[in-house]
VOMAR-890423 format. One record per residue: residue number from 1; chain; x, y, z of N, C-alpha, C in turn. Coordinates in steps of 0.1 Angstrom, whole numbers. Example, Ala and Ser with C-alpha at 12.3 -4.5 7.8 and 13.67 -1.06 7.14 Angstrom:
REM residues 2
k, c, n_c1, n_c2, n_c3, ca_c1, ca_c2, ca_c3, c_c1, c_c2, c_c3
1, A, 132, -57, 78, 123, -45, 78, 132, -33, 78;
2, A, 128, -22, 71, 137, -11, 71, 129, 0, 79;
END
This chain:
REM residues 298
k, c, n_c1, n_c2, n_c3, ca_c1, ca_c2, ca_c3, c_c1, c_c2, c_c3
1, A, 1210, 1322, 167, 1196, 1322, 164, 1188, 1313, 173;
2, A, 1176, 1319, 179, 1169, 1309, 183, 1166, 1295, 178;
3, A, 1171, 1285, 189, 1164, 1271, 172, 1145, 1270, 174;
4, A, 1139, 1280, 184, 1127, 1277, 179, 1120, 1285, 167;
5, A, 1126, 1293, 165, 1125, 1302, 148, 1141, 1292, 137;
6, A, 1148, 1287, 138, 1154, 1282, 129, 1146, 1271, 119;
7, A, 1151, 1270, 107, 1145, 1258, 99, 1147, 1247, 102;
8, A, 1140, 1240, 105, 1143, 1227, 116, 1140, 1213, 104;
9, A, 1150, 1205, 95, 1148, 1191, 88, 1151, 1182, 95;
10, A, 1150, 1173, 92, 1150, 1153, 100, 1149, 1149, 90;
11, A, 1161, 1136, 88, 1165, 1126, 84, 1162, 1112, 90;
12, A, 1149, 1103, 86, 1140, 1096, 99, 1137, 1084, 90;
13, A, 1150, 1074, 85, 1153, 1058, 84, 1146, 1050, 98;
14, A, 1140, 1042, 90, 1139, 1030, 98, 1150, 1019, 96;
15, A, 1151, 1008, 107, 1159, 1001, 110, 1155, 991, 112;
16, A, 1153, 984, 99, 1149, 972, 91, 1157, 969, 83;
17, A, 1169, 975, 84, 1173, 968, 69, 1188, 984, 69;
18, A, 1199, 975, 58, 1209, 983, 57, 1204, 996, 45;
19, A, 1212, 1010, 50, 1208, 1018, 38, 1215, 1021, 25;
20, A, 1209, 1023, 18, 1210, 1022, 4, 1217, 1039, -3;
21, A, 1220, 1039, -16, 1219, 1050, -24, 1205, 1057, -21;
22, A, 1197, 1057, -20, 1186, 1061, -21, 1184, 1068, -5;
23, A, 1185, 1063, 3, 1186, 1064, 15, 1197, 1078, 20;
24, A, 1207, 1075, 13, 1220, 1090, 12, 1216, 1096, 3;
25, A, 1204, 1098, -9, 1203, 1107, -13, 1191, 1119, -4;
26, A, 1185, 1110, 0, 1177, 1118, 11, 1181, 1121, 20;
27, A, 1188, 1118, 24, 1200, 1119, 41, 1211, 1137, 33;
28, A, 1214, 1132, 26, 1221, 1147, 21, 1211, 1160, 12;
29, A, 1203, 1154, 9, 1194, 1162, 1, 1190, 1169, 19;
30, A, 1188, 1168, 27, 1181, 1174, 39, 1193, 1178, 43;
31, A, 1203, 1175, 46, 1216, 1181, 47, 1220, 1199, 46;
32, A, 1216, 1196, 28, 1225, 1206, 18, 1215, 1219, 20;
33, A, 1201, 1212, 24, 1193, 1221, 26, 1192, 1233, 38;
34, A, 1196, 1218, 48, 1199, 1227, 62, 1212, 1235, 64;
35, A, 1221, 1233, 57, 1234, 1242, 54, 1225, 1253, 52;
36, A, 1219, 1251, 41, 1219, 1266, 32, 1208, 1273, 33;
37, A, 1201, 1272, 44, 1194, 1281, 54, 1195, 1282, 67;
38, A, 1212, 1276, 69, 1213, 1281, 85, 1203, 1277, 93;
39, A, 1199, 1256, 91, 1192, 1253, 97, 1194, 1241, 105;
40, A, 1188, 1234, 114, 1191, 1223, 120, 1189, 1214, 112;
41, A, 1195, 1199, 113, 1196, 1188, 110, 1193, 1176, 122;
42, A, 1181, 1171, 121, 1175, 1161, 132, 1179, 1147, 128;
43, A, 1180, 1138, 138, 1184, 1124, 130, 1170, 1114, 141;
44, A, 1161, 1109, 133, 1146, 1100, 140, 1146, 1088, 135;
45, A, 1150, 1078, 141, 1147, 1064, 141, 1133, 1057, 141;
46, A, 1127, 1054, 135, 1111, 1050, 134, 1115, 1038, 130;
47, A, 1112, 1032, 144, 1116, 1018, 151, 1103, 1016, 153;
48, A, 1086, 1019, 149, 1079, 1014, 159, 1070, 995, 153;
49, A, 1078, 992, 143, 1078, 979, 138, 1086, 967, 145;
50, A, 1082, 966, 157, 1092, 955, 168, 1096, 947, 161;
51, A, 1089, 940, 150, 1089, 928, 144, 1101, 926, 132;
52, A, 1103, 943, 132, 1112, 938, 119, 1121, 948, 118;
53, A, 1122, 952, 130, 1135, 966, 131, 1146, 960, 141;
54, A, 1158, 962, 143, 1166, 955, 151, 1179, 965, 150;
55, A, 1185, 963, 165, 1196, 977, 169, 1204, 976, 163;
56, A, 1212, 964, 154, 1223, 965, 145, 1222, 972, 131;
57, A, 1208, 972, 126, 1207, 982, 117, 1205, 998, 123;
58, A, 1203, 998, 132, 1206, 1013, 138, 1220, 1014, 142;
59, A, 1228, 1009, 144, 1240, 1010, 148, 1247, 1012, 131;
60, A, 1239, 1004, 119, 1248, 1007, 105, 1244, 1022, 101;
61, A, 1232, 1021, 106, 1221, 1034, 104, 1233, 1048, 105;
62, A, 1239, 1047, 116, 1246, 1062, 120, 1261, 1058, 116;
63, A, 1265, 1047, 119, 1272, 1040, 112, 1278, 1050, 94;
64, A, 1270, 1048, 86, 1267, 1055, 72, 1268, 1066, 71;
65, A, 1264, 1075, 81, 1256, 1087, 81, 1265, 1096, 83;
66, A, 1277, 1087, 94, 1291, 1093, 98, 1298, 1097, 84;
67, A, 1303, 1081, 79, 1308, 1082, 70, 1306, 1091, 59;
68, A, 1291, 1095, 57, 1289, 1105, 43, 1297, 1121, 52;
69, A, 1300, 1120, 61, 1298, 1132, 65, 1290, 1140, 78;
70, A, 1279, 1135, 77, 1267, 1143, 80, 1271, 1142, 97;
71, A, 1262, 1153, 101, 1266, 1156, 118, 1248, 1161, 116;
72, A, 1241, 1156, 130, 1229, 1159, 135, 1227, 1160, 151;
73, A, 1221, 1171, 151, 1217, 1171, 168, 1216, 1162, 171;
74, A, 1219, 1163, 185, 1212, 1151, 197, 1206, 1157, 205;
75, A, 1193, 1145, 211, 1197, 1130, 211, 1186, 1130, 197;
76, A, 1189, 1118, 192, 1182, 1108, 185, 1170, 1107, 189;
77, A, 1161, 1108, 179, 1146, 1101, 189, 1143, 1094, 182;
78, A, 1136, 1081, 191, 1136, 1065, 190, 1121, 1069, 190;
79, A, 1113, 1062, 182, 1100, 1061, 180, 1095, 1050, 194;
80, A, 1105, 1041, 194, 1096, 1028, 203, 1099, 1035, 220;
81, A, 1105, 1047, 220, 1104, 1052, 233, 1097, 1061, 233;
82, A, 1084, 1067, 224, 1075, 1076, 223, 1063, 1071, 225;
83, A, 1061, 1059, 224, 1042, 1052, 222, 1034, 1061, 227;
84, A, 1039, 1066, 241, 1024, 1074, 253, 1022, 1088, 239;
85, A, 1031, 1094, 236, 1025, 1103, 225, 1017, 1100, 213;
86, A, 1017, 1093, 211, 1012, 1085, 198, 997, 1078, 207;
87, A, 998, 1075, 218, 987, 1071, 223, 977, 1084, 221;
88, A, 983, 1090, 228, 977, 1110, 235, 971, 1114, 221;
89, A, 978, 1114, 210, 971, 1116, 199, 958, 1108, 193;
90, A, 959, 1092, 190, 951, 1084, 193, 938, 1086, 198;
91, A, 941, 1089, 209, 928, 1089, 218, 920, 1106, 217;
92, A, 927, 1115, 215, 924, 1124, 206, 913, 1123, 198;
93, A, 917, 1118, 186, 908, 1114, 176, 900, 1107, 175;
94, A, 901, 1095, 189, 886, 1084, 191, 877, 1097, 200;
95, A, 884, 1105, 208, 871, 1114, 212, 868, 1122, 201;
96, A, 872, 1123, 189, 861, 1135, 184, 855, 1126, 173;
97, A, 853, 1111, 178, 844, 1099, 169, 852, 1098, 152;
98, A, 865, 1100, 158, 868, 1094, 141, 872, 1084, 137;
99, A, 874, 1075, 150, 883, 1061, 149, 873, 1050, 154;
100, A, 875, 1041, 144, 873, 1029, 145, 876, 1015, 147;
101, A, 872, 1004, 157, 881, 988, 151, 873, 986, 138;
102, A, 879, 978, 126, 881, 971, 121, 885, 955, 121;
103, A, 880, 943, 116, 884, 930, 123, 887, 924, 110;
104, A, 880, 930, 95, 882, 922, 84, 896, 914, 85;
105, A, 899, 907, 81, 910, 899, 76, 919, 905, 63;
106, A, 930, 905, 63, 938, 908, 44, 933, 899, 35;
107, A, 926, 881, 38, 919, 874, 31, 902, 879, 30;
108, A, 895, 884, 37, 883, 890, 36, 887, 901, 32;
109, A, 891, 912, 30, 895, 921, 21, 897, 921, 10;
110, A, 908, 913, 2, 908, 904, -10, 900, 903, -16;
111, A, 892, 890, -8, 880, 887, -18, 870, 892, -17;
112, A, 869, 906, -9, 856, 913, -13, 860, 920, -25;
113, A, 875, 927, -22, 880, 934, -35, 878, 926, -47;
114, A, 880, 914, -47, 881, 906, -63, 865, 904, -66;
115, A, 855, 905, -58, 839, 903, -65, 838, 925, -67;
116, A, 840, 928, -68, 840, 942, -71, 852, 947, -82;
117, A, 850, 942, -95, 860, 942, -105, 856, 961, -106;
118, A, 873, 969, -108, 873, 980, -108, 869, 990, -98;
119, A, 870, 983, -86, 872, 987, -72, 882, 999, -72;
120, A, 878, 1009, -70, 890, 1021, -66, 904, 1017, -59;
121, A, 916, 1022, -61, 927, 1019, -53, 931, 1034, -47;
122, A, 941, 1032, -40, 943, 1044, -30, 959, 1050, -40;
123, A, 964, 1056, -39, 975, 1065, -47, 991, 1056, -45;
124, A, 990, 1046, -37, 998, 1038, -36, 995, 1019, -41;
125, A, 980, 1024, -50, 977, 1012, -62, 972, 1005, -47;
126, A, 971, 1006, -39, 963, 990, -27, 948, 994, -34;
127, A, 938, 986, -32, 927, 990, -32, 920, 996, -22;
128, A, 913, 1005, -21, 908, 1010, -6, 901, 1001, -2;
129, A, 898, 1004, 15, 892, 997, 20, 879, 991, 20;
130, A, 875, 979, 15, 862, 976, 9, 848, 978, 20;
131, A, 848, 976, 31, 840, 975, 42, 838, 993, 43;
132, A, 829, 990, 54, 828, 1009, 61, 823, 1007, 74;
133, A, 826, 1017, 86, 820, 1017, 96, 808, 1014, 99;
134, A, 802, 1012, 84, 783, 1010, 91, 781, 997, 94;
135, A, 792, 988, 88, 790, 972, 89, 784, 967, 99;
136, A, 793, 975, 113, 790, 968, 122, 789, 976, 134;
137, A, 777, 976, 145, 776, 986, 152, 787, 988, 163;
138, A, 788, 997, 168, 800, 1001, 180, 799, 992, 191;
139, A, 784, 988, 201, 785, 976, 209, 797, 963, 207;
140, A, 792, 957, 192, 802, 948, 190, 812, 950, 184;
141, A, 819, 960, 179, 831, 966, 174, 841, 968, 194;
142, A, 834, 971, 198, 839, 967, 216, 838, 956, 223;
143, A, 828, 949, 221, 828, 940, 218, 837, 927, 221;
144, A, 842, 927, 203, 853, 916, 200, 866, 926, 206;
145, A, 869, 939, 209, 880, 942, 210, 882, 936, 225;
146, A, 873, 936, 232, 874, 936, 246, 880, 920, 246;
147, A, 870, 907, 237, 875, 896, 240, 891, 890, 234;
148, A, 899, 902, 225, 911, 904, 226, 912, 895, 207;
149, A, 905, 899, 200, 903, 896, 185, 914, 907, 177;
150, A, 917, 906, 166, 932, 910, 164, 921, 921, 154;
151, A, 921, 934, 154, 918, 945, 149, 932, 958, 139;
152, A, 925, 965, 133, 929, 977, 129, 922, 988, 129;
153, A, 923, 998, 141, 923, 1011, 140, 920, 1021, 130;
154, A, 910, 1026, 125, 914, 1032, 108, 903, 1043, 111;
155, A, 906, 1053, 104, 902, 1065, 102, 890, 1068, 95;
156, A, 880, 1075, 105, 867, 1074, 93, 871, 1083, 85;
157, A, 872, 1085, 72, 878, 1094, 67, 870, 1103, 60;
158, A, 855, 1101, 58, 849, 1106, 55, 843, 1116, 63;
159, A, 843, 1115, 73, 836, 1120, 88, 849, 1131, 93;
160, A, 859, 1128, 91, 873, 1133, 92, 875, 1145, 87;
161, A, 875, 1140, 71, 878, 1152, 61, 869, 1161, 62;
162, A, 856, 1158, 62, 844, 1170, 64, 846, 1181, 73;
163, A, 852, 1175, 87, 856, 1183, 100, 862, 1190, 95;
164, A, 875, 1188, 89, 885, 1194, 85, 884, 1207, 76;
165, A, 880, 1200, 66, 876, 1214, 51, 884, 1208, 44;
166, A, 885, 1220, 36, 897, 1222, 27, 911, 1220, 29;
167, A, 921, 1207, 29, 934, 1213, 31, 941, 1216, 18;
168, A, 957, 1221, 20, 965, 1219, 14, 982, 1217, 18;
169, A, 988, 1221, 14, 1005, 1220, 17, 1011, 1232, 10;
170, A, 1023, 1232, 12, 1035, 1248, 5, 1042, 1232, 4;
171, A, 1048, 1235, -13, 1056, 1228, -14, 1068, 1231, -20;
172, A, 1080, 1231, -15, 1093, 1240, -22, 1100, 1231, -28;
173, A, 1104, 1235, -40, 1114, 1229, -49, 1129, 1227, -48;
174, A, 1134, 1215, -54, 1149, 1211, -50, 1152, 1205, -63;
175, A, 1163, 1205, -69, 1170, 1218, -64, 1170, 1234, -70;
176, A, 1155, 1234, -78, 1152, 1248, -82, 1143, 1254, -68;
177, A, 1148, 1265, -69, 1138, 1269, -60, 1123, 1277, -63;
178, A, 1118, 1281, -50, 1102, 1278, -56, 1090, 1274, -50;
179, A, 1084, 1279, -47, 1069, 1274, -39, 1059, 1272, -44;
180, A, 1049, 1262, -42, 1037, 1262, -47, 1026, 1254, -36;
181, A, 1014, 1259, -38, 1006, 1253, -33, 997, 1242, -35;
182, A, 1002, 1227, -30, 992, 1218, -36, 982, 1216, -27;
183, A, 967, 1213, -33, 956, 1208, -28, 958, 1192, -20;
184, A, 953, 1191, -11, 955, 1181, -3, 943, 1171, -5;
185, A, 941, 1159, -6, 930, 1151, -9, 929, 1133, -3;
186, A, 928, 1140, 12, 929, 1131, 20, 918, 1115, 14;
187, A, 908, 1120, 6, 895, 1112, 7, 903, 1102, -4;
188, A, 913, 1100, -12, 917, 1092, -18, 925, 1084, -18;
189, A, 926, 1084, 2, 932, 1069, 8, 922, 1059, 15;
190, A, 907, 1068, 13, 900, 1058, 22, 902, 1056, 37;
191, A, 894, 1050, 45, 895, 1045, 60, 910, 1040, 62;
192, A, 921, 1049, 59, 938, 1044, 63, 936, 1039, 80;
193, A, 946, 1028, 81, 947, 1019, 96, 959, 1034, 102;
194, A, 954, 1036, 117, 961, 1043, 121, 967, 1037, 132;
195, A, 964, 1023, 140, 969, 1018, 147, 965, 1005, 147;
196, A, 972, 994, 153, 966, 976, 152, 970, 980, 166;
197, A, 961, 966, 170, 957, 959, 184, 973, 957, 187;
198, A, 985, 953, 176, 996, 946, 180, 1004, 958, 178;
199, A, 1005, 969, 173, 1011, 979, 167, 1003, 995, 173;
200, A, 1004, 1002, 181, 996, 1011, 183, 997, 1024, 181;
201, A, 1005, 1023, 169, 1001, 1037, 161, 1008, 1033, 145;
202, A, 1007, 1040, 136, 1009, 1037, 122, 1017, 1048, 118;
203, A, 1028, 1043, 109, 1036, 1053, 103, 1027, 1065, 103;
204, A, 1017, 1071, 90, 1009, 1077, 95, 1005, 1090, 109;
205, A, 1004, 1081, 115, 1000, 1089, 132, 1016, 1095, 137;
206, A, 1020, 1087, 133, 1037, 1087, 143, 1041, 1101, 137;
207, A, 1046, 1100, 122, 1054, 1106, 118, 1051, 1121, 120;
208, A, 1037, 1128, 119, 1031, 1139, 122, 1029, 1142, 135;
209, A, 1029, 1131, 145, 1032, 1135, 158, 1051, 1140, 159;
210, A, 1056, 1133, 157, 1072, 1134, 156, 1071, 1147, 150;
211, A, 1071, 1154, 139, 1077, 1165, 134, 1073, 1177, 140;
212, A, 1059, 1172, 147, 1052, 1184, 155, 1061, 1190, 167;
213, A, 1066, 1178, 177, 1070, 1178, 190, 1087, 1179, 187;
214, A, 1091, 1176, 174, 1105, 1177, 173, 1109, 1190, 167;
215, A, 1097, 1199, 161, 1094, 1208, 156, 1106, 1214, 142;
216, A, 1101, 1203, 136, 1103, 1201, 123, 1098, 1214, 115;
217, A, 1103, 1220, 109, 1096, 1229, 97, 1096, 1226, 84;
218, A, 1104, 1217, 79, 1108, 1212, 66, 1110, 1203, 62;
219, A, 1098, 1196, 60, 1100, 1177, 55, 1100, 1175, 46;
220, A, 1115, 1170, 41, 1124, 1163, 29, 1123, 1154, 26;
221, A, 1114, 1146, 19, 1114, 1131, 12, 1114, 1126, 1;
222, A, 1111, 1115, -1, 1111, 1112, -16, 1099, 1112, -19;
223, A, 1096, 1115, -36, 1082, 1118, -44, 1071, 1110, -43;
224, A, 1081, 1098, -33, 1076, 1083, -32, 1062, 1088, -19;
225, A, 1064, 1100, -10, 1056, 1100, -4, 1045, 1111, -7;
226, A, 1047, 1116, -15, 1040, 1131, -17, 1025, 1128, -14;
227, A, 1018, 1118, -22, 1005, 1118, -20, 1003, 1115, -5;
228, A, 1010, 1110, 0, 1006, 1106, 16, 1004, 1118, 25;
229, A, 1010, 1130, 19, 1011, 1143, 27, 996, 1142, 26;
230, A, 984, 1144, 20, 973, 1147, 23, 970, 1141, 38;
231, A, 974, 1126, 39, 967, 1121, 51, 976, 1128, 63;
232, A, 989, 1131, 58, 990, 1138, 73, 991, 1155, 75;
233, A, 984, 1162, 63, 981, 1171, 66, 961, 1172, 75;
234, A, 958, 1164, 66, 946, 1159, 74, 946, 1158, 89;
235, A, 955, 1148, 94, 961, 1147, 110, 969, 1159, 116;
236, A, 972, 1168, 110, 977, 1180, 114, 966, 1185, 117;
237, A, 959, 1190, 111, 944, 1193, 109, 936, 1195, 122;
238, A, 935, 1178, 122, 923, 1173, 132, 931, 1175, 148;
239, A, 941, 1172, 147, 949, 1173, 160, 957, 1187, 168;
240, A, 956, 1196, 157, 957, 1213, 160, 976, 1214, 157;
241, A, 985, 1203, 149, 997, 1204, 149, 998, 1214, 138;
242, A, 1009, 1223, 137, 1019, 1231, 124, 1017, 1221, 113;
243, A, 1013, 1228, 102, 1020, 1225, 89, 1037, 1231, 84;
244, A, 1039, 1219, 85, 1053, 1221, 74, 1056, 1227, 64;
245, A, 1065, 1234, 59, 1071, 1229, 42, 1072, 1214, 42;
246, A, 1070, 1212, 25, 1073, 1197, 19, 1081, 1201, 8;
247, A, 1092, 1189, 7, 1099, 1191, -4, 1097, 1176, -7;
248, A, 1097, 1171, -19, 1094, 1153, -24, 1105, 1153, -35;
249, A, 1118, 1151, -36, 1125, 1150, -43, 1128, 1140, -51;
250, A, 1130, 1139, -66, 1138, 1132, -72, 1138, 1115, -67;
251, A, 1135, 1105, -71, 1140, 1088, -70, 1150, 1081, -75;
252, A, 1162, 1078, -70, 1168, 1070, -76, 1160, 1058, -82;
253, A, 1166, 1053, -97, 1162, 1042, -104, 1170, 1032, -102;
254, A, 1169, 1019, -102, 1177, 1009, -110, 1179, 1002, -126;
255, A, 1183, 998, -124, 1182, 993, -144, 1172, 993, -150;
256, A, 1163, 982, -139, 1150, 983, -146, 1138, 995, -142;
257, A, 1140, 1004, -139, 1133, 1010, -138, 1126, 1018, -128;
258, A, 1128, 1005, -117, 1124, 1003, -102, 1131, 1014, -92;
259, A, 1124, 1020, -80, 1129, 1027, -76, 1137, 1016, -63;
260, A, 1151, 1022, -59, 1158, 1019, -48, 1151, 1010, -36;
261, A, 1150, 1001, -29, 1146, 994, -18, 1155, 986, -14;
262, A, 1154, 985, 0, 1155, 973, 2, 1146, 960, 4;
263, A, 1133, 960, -2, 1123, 947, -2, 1131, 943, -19;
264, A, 1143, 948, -25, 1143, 946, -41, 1161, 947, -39;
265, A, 1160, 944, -28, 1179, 941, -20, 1191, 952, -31;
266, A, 1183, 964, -30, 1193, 975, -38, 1206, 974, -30;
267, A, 1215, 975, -38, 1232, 972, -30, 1231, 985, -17;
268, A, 1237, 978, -9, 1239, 987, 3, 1247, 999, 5;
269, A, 1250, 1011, 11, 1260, 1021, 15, 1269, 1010, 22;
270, A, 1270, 1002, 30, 1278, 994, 34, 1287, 988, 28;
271, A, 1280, 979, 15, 1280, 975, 4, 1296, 987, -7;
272, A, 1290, 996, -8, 1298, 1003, -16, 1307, 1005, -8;
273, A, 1308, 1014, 3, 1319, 1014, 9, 1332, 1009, 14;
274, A, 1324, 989, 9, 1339, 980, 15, 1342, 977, 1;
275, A, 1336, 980, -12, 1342, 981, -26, 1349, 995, -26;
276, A, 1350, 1005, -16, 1361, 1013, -21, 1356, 1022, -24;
277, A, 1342, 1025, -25, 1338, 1039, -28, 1342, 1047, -17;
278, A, 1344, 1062, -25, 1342, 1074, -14, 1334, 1079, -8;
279, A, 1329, 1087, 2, 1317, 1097, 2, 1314, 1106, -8;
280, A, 1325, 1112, -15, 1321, 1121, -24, 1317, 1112, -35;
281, A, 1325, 1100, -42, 1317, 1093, -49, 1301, 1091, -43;
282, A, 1300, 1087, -36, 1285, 1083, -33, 1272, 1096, -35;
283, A, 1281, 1104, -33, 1271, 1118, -35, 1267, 1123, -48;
284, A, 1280, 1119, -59, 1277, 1118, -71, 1270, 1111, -73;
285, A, 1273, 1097, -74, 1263, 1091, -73, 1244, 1089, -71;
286, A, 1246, 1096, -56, 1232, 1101, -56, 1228, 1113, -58;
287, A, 1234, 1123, -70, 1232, 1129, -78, 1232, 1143, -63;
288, A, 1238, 1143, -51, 1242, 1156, -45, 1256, 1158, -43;
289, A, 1257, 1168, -51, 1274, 1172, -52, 1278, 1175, -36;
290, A, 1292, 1171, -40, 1299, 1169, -23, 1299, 1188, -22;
291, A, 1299, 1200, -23, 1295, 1208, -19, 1280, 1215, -19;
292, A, 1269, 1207, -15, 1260, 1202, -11, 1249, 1209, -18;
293, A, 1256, 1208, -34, 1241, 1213, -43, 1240, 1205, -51;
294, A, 1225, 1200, -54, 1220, 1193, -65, 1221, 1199, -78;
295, A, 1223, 1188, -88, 1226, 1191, -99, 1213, 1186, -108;
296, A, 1203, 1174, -103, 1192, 1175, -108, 1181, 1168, -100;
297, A, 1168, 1168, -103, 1162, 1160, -90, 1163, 1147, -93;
298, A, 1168, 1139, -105, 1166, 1126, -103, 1154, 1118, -109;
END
């Protein structure tokens, strides 16, 4: 079969940190999927956080990934060897006037947020962004960027969405099957940062450039990101890329309640493995049976 008509998933850890249960349940959940449509299996490193990604967690990264089993085309694609795309897009969207610097501070943000009791927040509880492009005219928005002042890139989102219309997403069910169409509602992240002066593109920008050019058909994540699909069907949108299927599966919990992290040091795949766990235990575990069907979403 052609792989440019095959179902094409990616498994796309960053490498900050060791992976977790949580981490192999999405690494096999995209797996069992790509078996069982006679599809590819991509493996994407989104490295583009210099500050806090480092090659020995990419070395545990596949490291793991062995051990469960899993086999993924090559090569690998490294986010921090893509920038000029991420740029190309970028600049994209400053020509059709939708991007902006921003200079506020996280403490000027704050405390505008705290004199505005019951300030909207964005679907991931931050508050949106309190300022707007009208603050400050474009002369001096070039201005300070020229004299080399630390900025964030962010999306007029208003001026954005309008272009746009109406979006939405096809979203298929795991492990029942099943499609449905959700409405997309980009306007309830606000002016999202799409790039910093130190950082030149944002999860965000990247990840929708990547699935485009790696030509992903079926992005498998956790439910942890579902709302975020509006902003990057939005960027699909504005940029003329494919929409995907989305699948948002299931969250591992911990005791208390909390979903899997490592900012919350959830025990590691590494971790289990030198206590003696199996792969097939681990799959139980993360609730995908070792012959690669779900038994519930979690």
């Amino acid at each position: 079969m052609n792989d440019s008509i095959r179902p094409t998933f990616r498994f796309a850890p960053s490498p900050n940190g060791l992976l977790h249960l949580g981490h192999a349940r999405s690494a096999l959940i995209n797996d069992a999927m790509a078996r069982a449509s006679g599809g590819r299996l991509l493996l994407r490193i989104e490295d583009i956080d210099a500050a806090r990604c480092r090659p020995e967690y990419e070395a545990a990264i596949l490291e793991d990934l062995a051990w469960l089993g899993l086999a993924w085309e090559a090569p690998v694609r490294r986010q921090s060897e893509h920038m000029a795309d991420y740029r190309a897009a970028l600049e994209r969207l400053a020509g059709m006037g939708l991007v902006y610097a921003s200079f506020e501070s996280r403490g000027a943000i704050r405390r505008a947020v705290a004199e505005r009791p019951g300030w909207p927040r964005d679907p991931d509880e931050a508050p949106l962004f309190p300022f707007s492009r009208a603050t400050m005219s474009e002369e001096e928005r070039a201005r300070r960027q020229a004299a080399g002042e630390p900025y964030a890139l962010r999306l007029d989102m208003k001026r954005a969405a309008a272009l746009a219309g109406p979006l939405d997403w096809r979203e298929i069910g795991w492990p029942e099957s099943g499609e449905t169409t959700v409405a997309a509602d980009p306007l309830a992240w606000g002016d999202v940062v799409i790039a910093r002066k130190e950082m030149l593109t944002s999860y965000h920008l990247a990840v929708v450039v990547d699935d485009a050019l790696q030509g992903v058909t079926h992005v498998v994540r956790g439910a942890d990101l579902r709302a975020a699909t509006s902003v990057h069907r939005l960027l699909q949108s504005l940029l003329g890329l494919p929409a995907p299927f989305y699948t948002h599966h299931g969250l591992l919990l911990d005791g208390e309640g909390r979903k899997l992290s490592k900012s919350i040091g959830s025990q590691s795949l590494r971790a289990l493995r030198e206590g003696g766990m199996t792969p097939d235990e681990v799959r139980r575990l993360a609730d995908v049976c070792p012959g690669g069907a779900g038994s519930r979403s979690g």
